[in-house]
N, C-alpha and C positions, 0 to 999 in steps of 0.2 A: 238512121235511127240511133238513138244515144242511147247508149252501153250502161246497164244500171249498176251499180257498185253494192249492191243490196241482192246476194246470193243465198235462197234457204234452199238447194237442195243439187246433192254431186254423189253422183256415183262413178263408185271405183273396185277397183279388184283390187283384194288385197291377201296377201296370204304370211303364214306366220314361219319362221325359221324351222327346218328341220333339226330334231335332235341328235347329236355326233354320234356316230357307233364307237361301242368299246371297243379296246383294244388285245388282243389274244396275244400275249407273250407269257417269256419266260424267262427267267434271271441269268446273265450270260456274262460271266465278265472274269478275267484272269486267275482268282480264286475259286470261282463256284464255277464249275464245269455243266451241272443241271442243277440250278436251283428251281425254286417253284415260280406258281405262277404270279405275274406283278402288272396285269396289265388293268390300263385306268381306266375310268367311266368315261362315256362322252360328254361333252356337255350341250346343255338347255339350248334348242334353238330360241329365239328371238322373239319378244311377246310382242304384238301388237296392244298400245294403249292410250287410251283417248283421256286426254287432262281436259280440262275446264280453264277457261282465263275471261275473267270478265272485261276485261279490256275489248275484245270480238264481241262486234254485235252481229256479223252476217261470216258465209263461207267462202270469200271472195278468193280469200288466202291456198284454198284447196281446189280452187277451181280447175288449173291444170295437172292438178296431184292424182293422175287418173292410176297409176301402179303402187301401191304399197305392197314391198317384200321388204321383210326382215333379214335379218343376219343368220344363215345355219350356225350350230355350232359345231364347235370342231370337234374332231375324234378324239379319243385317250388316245393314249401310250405307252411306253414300259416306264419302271419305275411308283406303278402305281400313280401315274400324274392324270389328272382330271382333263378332256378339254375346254376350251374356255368355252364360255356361253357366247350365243349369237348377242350383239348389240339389240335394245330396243330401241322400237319407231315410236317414236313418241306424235300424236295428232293435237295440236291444241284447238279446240273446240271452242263456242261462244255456251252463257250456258244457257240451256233450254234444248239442248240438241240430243237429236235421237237417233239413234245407231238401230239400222235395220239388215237383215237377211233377204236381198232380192229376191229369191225365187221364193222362198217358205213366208215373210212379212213378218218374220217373228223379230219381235222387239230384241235386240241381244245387250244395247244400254241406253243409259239415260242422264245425260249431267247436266247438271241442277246447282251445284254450288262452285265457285270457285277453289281453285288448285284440287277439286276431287278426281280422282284417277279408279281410271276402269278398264282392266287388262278385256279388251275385246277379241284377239283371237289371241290365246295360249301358244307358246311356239314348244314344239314337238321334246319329250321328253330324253334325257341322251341313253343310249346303250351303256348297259354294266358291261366291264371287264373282265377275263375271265378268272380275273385274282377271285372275285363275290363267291365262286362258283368252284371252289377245293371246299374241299371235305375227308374226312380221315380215310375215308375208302377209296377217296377221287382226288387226289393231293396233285395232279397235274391235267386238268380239265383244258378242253379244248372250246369249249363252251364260250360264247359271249355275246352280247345281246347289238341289233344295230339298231340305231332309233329310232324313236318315231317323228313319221312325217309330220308338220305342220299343219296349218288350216288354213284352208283356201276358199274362194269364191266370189262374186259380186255381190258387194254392198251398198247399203243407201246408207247417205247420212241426210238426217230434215232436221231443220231451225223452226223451230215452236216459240214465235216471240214470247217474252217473259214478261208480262203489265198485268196490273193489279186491273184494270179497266181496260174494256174493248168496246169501242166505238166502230156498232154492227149501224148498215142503214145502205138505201141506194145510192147510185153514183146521184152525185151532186146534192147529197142532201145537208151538206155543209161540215163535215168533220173536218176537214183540213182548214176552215178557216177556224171551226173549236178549236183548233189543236195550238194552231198559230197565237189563237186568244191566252187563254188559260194557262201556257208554258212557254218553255224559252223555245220551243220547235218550230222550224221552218218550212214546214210541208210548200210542196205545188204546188200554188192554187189557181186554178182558171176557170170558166164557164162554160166547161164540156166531161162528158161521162169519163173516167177511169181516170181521173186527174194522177190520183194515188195508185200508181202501181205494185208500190212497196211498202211491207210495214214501214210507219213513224212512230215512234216514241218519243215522249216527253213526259219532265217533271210537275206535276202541279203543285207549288208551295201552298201550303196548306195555313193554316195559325198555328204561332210559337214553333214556326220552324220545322213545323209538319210536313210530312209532302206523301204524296203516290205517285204512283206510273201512270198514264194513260197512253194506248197505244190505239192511234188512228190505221186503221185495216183498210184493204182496198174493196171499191162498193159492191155490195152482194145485188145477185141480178136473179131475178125467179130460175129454176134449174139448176143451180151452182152447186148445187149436192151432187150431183149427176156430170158437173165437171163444166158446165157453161160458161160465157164467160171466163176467169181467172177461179172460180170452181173450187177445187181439193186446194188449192195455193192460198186461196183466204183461208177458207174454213177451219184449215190445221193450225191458225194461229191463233183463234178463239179457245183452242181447246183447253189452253192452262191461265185465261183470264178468270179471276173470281169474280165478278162484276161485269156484267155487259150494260152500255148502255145503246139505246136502241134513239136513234137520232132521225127523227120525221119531219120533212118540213112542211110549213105553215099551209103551203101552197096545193101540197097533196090536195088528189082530187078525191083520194077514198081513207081516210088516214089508219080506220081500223082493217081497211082488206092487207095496208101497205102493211103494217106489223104484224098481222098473218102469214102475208108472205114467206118474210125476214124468219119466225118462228118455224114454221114449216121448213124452211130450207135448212135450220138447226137442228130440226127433229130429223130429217130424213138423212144429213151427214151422220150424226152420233147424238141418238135421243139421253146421254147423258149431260149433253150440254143444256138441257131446260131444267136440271136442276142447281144450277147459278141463278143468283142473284141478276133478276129485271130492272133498269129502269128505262123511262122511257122519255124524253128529252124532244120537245117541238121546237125544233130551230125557225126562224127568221120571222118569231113573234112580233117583230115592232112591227109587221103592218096587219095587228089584231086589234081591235077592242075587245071591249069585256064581253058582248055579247057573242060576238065568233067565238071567244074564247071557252064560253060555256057551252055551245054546240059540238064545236071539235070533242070534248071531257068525256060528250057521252058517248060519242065512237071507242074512245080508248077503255081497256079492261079495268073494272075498278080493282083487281087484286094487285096491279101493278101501279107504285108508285109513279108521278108524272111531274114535269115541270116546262113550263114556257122560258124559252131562252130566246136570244139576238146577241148571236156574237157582233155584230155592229155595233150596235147600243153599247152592249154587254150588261144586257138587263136578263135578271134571272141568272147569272152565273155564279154569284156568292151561295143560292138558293143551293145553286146547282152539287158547289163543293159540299158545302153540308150535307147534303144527301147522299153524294157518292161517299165520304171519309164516314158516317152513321152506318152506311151500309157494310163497308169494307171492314170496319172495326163493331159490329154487333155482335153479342154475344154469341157463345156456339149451344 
């Protein structure tokens, strides 16, 4: 079976530098018989931190990056000298990616733009010296602090593709030949279910130089909330499109139960996704007349906008941009 190159999701244990402990001395050298105390702070263990680089579209790169440890830092010592701080790990991310806590699921980041940086585990603060710690009644403390530990544990990282448009609809119901139409994108395409196993992205040039994203998703199958199918693996990538377009073809035998479906399996992942922008898009129109045309209308909802397409033809697709760039730029 051929190895996708197309990675949204790796988990790994990673843990952050310990902080150095201070150092407890005291001033010693052929003049000063007992001087005070001179000893230095430790320093910063090693931040774990997640950059952004728009250049990654997928996690291919971390695939066998299953250990992230940081750098400890080092102890003080006399002279009041600090130790040096652990090195940072730097992760470079695609953006759309989300940093999770395995066991609790709590979000810990999220990067979104290019070159943005997000210190995800803190490395361990260093121990003070016991120079911090005299005082006019305590001029020779014995006192110093050792550091603190680091953070540790298993984490997830997920790819939340980044398209202004998501093309939701069952297997086979024609988005990768849209995809292929409408952009310079290469999708899969064959005459059997799951063609698309991996997001596609493409550009759709728009007028004057215009353009959006659209991003072809793999086909949603009734239960895929519940994990069916490719399941939570689509579903998570609908979540940051502004625009779904809901893609039925001609052929359907029930066209409003089919967008039901699709709907329901949206609601049941994360009922905040049916407040996006709907449209609804009947692929492989050229073998319609007007008349089928007008039967199919009344299945579909009238609150949601609709349009007959044939990427074959490529009839309906000028219709088609107009209506996604009207929707994607309408006012707020």
């Amino acid at each position: 079976m051929e190895k996708s190159n197309f990675i949204d999701y790796i988990r790994i244990f990673a843990r952050s530098g310990h902080g150095g402990a201070g150092s407890r001395h005291f001033m010693r050298n052929k003049l000063t018989a007992m001087g005070g105390p001179d000893g230095g702070d430790g320093g910063r263990g090693g931040h774990i931190i997640l950059r952004g680089n728009k250049q990654l579209w997928t996690l291919l790169h971390l695939r066998y990056y299953k250990n992230v440890l940081a750098e400890d830092g080092e102890n003080g010592s006399k002279n009041n000298c600090t130790g040096r701080e652990g090195k940072d790990v730097i992760i470079e991310v695609p953006l759309g990616t989300v940093a999770k806590d395995e066991e609790t699921g709590k979000v810990d980041a999220e990067i979104l733009e290019d070159g943005q940086e997000v210190i995800w585990l803190k490395g361990g603060r260093g121990g003070l010296g016991n120079s911090n710690f005299a005082t006019p009644t305590n001029q020779a403390p014995e006192h110093h602090q050792p550091g603190e530990e680091g953070v540790e544990g298993w984490k997830v990282i997920e790819l939340k593709v980044l398209a202004d448009v998501g093309l939701v609809g069952f297997p086979n119901a024609g988005k990768s030949t849209l995809l292929s139409v409408i952009t310079a994108a290469r999708p899969k395409i064959a005459d059997y279910a799951f063609t698309t196993l991996t997001p596609q992205l493409g550009m759709v040039e728009y007028r004057d130089g215009r353009s959006f994203c659209i991003a072809d998703l793999p086909g949603i199958i009734e239960g895929a909330a519940e994990g069916k199918g490719l399941g939570h693996r689509f579903l998570r990538h609908i979540e940051r499109n502004a625009c779904l377009l809901f893609l039925i073809p001609a052929d359907s035998k029930d066209h409003r139960k089919e967008f039901e479906i699709l709907h329901n399996e949206l609601e049941e992942y994360n009922p905040e996704l049916l407040q996006k922008d709907f449209i609804i898009a009947i692929s492989k129109s050229d073998m319609l007349d007007d008349e089928l045309k007008k039967e199919i209308e009344k299945e579909l909802p009238d609150s949601i906008p609709h349009v007959f397409i044939s990427s074959v033809t490529q009839k309906g697709l000028t219709e088609l941009k107009d209506l996604l760039w009207n929707t994607l730029n309408k006012p707020v």
